[in-house]
C-alpha positions as CSV (number, residue, x, y, z in Angstrom):
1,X,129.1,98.0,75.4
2,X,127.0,100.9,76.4
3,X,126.6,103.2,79.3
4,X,124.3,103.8,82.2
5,X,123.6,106.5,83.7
6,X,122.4,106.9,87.5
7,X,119.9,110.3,89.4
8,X,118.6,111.2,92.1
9,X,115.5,113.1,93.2
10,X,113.1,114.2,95.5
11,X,114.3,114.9,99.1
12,X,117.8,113.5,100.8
13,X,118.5,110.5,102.9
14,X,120.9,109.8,105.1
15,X,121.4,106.7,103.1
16,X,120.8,107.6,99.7
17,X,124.3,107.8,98.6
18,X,124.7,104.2,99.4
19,X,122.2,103.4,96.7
20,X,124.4,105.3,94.3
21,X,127.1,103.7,95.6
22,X,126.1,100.3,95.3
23,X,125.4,101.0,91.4
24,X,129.3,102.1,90.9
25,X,130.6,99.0,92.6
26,X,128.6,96.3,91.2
27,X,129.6,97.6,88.0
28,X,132.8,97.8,89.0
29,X,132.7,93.9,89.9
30,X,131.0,93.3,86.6
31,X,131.1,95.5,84.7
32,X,127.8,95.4,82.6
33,X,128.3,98.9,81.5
34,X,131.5,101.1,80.1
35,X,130.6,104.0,82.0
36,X,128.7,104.9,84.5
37,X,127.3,108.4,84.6
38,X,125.7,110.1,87.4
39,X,123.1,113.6,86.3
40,X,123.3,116.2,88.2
41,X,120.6,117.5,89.8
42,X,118.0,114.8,88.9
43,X,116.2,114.4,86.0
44,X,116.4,118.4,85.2
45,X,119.9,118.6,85.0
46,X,119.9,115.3,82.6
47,X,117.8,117.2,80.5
48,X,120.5,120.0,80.3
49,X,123.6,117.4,79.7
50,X,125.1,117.5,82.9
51,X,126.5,114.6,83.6
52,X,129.6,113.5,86.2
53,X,131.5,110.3,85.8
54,X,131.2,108.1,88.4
55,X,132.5,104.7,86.7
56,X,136.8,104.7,88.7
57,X,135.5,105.7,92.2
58,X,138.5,104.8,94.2
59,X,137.4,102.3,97.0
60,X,137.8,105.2,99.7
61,X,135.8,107.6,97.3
62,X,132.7,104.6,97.7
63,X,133.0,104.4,101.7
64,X,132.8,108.0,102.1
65,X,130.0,108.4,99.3
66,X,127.9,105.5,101.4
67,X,128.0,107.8,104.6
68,X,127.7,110.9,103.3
69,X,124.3,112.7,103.4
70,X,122.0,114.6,101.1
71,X,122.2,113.9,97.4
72,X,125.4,113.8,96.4
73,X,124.8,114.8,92.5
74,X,122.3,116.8,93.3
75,X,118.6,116.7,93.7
76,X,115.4,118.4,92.1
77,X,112.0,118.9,92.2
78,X,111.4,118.2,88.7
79,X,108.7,116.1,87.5
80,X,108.5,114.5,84.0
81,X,104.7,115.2,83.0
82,X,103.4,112.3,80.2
83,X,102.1,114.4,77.2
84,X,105.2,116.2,77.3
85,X,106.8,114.4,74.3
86,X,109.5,117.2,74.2
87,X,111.3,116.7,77.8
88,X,111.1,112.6,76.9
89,X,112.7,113.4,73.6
90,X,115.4,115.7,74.7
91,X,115.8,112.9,77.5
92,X,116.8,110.3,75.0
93,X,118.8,113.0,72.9
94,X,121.1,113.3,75.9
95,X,121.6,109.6,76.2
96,X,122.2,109.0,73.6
97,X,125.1,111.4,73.2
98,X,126.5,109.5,76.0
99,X,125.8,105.9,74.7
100,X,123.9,105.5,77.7
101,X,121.5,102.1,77.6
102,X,119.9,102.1,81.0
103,X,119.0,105.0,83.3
104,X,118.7,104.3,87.3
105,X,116.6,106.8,89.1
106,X,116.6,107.1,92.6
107,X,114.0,108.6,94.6
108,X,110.5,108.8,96.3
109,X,106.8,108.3,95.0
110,X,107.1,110.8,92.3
111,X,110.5,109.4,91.0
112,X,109.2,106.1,90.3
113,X,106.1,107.7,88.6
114,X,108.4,109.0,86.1
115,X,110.7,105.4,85.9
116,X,106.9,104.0,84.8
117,X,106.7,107.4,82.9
118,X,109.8,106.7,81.0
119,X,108.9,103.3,80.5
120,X,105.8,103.8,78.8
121,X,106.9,106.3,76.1
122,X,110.1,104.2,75.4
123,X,107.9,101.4,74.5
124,X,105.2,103.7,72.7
125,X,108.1,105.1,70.9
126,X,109.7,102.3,70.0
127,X,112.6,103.3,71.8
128,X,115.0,100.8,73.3
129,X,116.4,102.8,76.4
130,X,115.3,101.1,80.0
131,X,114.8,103.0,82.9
132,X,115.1,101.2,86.5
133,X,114.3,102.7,90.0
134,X,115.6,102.4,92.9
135,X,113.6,103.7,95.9
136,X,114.0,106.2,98.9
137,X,112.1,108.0,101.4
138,X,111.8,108.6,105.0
139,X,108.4,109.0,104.9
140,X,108.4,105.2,104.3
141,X,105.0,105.6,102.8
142,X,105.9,103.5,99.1
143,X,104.2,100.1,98.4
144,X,104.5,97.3,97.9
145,X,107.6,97.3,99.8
146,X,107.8,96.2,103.7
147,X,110.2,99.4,104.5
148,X,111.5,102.2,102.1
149,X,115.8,102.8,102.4
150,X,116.1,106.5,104.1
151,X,113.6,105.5,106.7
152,X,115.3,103.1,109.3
153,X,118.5,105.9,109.5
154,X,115.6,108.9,110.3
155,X,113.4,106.4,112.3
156,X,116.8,105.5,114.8
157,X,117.9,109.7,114.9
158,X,114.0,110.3,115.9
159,X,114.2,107.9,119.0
160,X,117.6,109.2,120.0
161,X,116.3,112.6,120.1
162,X,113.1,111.8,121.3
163,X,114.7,110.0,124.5
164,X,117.7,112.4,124.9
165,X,114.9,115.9,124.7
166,X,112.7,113.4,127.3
167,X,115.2,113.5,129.7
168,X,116.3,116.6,129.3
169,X,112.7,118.0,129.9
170,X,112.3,115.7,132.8
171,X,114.9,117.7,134.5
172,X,112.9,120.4,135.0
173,X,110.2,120.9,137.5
174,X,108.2,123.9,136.2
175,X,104.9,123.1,134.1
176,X,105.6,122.7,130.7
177,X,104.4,120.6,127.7
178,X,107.2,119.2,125.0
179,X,106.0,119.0,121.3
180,X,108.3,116.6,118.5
181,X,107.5,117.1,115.4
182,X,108.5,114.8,112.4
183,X,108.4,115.0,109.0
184,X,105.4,112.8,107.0
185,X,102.7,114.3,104.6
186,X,100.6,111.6,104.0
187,X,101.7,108.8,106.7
188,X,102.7,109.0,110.2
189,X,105.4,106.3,109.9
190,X,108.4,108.3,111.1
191,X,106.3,110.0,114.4
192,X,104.8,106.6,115.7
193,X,108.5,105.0,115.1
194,X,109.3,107.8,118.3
195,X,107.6,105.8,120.4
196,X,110.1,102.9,120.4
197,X,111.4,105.4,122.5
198,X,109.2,104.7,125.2
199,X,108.9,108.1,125.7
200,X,106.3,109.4,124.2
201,X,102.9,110.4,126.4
202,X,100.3,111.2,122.9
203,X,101.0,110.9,119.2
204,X,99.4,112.8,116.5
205,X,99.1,111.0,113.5
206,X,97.7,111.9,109.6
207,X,96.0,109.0,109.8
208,X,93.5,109.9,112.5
209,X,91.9,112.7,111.7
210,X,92.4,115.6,114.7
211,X,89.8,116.2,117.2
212,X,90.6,119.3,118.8
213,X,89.0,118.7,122.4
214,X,89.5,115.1,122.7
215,X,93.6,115.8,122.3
216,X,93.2,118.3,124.6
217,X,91.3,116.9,127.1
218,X,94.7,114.2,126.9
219,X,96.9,116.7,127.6
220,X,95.0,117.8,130.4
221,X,94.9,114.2,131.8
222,X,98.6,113.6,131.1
223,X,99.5,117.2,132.9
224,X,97.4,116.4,135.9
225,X,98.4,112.7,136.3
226,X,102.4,113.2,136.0
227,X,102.7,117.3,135.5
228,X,104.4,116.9,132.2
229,X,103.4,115.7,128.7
230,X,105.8,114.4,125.9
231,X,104.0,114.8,122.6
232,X,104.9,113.7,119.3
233,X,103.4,115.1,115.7
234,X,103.4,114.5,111.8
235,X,103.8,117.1,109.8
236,X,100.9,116.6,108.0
237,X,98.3,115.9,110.7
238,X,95.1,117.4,109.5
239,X,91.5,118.0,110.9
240,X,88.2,115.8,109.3
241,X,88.0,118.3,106.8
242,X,91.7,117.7,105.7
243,X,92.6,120.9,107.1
244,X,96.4,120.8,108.2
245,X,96.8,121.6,111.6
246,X,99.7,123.5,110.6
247,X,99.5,127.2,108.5
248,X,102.3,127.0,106.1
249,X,100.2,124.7,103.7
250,X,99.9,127.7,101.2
251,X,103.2,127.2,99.0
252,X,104.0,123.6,97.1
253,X,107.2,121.8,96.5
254,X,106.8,121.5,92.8
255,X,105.1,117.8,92.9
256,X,102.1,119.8,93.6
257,X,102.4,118.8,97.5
258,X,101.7,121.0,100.6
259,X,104.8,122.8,101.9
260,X,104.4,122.0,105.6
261,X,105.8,122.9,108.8
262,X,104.6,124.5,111.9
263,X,102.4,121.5,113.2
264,X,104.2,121.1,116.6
265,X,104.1,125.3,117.3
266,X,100.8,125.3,116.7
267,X,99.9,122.4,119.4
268,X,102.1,124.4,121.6
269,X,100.2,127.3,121.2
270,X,96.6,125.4,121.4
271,X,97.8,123.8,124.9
272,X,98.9,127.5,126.3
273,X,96.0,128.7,125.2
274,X,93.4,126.8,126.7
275,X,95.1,127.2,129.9
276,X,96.8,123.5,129.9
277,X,100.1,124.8,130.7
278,X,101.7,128.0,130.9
279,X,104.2,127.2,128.7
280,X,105.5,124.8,125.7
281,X,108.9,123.7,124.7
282,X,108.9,122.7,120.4
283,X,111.9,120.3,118.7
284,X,111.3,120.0,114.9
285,X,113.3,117.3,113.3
286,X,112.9,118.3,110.2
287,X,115.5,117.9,108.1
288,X,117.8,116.7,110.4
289,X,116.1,113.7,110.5
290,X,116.9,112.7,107.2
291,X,120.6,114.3,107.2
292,X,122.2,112.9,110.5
293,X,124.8,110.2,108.5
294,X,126.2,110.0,112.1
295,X,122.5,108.1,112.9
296,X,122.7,105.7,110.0
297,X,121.1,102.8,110.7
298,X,123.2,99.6,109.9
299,X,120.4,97.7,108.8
300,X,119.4,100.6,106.5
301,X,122.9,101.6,105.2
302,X,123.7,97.6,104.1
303,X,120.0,97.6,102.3
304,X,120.2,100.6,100.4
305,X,123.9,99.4,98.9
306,X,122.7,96.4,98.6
307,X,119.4,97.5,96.5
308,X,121.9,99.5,94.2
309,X,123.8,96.2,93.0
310,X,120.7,94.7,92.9
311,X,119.3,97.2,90.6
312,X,122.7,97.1,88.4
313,X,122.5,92.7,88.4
314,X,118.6,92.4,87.2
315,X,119.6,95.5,84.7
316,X,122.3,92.9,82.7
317,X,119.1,91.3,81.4
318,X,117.9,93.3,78.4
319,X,114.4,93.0,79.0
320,X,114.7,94.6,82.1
321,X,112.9,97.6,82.1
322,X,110.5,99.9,84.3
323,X,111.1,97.8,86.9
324,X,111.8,98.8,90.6
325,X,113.8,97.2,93.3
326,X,112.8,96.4,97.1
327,X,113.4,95.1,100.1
328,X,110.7,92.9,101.4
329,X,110.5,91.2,105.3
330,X,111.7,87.5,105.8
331,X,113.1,85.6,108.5
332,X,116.6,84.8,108.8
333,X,118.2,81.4,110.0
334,X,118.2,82.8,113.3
335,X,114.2,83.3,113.8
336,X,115.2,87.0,113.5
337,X,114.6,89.8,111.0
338,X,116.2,89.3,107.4
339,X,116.1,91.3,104.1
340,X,114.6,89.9,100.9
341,X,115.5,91.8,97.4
342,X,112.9,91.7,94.6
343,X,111.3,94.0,91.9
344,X,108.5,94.8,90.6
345,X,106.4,96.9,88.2
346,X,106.7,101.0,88.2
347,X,103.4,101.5,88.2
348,X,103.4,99.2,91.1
349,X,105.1,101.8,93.4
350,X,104.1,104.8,92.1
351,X,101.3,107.1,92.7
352,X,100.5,105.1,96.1
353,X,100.7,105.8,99.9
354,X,101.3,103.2,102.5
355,X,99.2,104.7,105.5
356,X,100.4,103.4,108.6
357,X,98.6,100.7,109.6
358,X,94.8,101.8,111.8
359,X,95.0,98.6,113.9
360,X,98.4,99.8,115.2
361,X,97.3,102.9,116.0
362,X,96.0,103.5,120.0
363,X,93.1,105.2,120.6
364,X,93.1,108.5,122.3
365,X,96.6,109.6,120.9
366,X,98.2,107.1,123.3
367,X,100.4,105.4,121.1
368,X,101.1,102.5,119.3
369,X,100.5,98.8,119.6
370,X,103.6,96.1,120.0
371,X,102.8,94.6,117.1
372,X,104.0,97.9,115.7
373,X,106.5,98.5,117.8
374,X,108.1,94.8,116.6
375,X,108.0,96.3,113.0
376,X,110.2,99.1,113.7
377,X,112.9,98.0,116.3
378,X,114.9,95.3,114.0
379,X,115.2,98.3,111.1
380,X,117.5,100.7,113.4
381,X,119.7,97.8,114.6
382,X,123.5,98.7,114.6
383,X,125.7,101.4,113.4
384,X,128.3,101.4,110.6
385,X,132.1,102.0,110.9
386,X,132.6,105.5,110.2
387,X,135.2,107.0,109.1
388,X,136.1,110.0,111.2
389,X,138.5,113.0,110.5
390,X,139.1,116.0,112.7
391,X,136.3,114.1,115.1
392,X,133.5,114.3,112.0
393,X,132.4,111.8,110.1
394,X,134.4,112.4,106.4
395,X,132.6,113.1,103.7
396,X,133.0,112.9,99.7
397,X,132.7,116.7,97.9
398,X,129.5,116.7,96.4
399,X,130.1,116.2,92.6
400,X,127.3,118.7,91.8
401,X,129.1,120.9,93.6
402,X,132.6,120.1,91.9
């Protein structure tokens, strides 16, 4: 019997330790694999044999790991580049040091690019190792999927913070605008999921390009009709030209991607400078968003366990190989919202961005439409059981950190 061996990479979710957790229990409950090995820090620290073993988690050790945030072995900007024959090589070198059969990689667009990546040389190479991903993001921007794990737990933290900072600025009587601003590149799915909220007064999304004086001219309208203005922004909202409306676009991540930030200060500043208001309060989720494990959506947390031992299950079939998991939308007995599990093709999910939807989007920055608004309020139903200690929630140490 052989061993697998499980990653993670790209940026943290609140929930992506579920996922992980989900591959140590199912293998626990059938055990398809001797051991079960976790890398730390991604694919780059595979590459340099470090590896943690995962496989006699106590039961305790699997609750905590599902609610604790960030990457628990460790993440990395490290991408596998095809043509580079001597990172896939030393890949397979290290697993097979390890007797490791099957690799589970879980991360964002660029993660499963390098599960079809993997894939593709194995099979070139006559190489019998499989790689299967398992995917996360709270930009929620993968296809073919209806919803990406990550997202529902940042989407539910957004509308708290969005409604508790409303009324907050509410309380105040002097003439002020508020700016939100959420994290999202290429797709504005985590800033319109604010306006569940019912909060929010204009929403600037990446997917409408920015018109300088027609937003203003919003503000204006807002300020004059109620004195106040709640405004909510993506991160990578950009002018026609794809010009990001924020400066810090000069640096990348690694991937190649824009290092943004900044968006929300710099609407601020536009609106105080062109006389709107005097003055501008800014709230940048940021990280937060996609670190508050005291947040986690229910819905979210069960579907990203869930889509581990899903990913562990299909892997007991040999052939089963640069594949992905996913959670598509069907209806439950109930009428209501249900999760259905499937895979699909690598290449299938990678190198793609699901734009949120144009015929949800309101004109004039004013929102979104109820059709939209019915996509996002089943995903942040309910809240798992933590478990608390000293009045936190507990947490597992992290084992890249052990």
């Amino acid at each position: 019997m052989g061993n697998c061996l499980v990653a993670q990479s790209g940026g943290p979710t609140a929930v992506i330790n579920a996922s992980l957790a989900g591959v140590i229990r199912a293998n626990q409950l059938n055990p398809a694999y001797g051991r079960v090995f976790g890398g730390i820090h991604g694919i780059e620290g595979v590459l340099e044999d470090k590896l943690y073993d995962l496989t006699e988690l106590s039961g305790r050790e699997i609750d905590l790991l599902k609610q604790t945030p960030s990457s628990a072995l460790g993440t990395c900007r490290y991408k596998l580049k095809r043509g580079n024959d001597t990172d896939f090589a030393r890949l397979v070198e290290v697993m097979d040091l390890h007797d490791i059969d099957v690799m589970f990689y879980i991360g964002g667009n660029d993660s499963m690019d390098t599960v079809d990546a993997l894939s593709e040389w194995a099979e070139a190479h006559g190489v019998t190792k499989r790689f299967v991903g398992i995917p996360k993001t709270v930009d929620n921007d993968l296809v073919p999927v209806d919803h990406c794990p990550g997202f529902p737990s940042a989407a539910k933290l957004a509308c708290q913070v969005t409604h508790a900072t409303s009324l907050d600025y509410d309380a105040y009587t002097r003439p002020e605008v508020f700016v939100l601003e959420t994290m999202g590149r290429d797709a504005g799915w985590l800033a319109a999921s604010c306006c569940v909220s019912g909060d929010v007064d204009l929403l600037v999304l990446p997917e409408v390009d920015f018109d300088r004086e027609a937003f203003l001219a919003q503000v204006q309208k807002k300020m004059d009709e109620k004195g106040s203005c709640y405004i909510v922004v993506s991160e990578g909202a950009h002018y026609a030209d794809g010009t990001y409306i924020s400066a810090g676009d000069t640096a990348d991540d690694g991937f190649a991607h824009a290092v943004l930030g900044g968006a929300a200060l710099t609407l601020k500043q536009m609106i105080v400078d062109a006389g709107i208001a005097p003055r501008g309060v800014v709230q940048d989720l940021s990280r937060a968003a996609r670190s508050s494990n005291f947040a986690q959506s229910l819905v979210d947390v069960t579907e990203a366990y869930e889509l581990g031992m899903s990913a562990h299950m299909r892997s007991a079939d040999g052939e089963f190989t640069g594949k992905v998991v996913g959670v598509r939308r069907g209806v439950g007995p109930d009428g209501g919202y249900n999760a259905e599990y499937f895979a699909g093709p690598a290449s299938e999910f990678a190198n793609f961005v699901k734009e949120f939807p144009a015929e949800w989007v309101l004109p004039d920055y004013q929102g979104i439409t109820d059709e939209a608004l019915a996509y996002f309020r089943p995903l942040i139903e309910g809240e798992p059981k933590l478990i608390y200690e000293g009045g936190l929630p507990a947490t597992i140490e992290p084992f890249n950190l052990r």
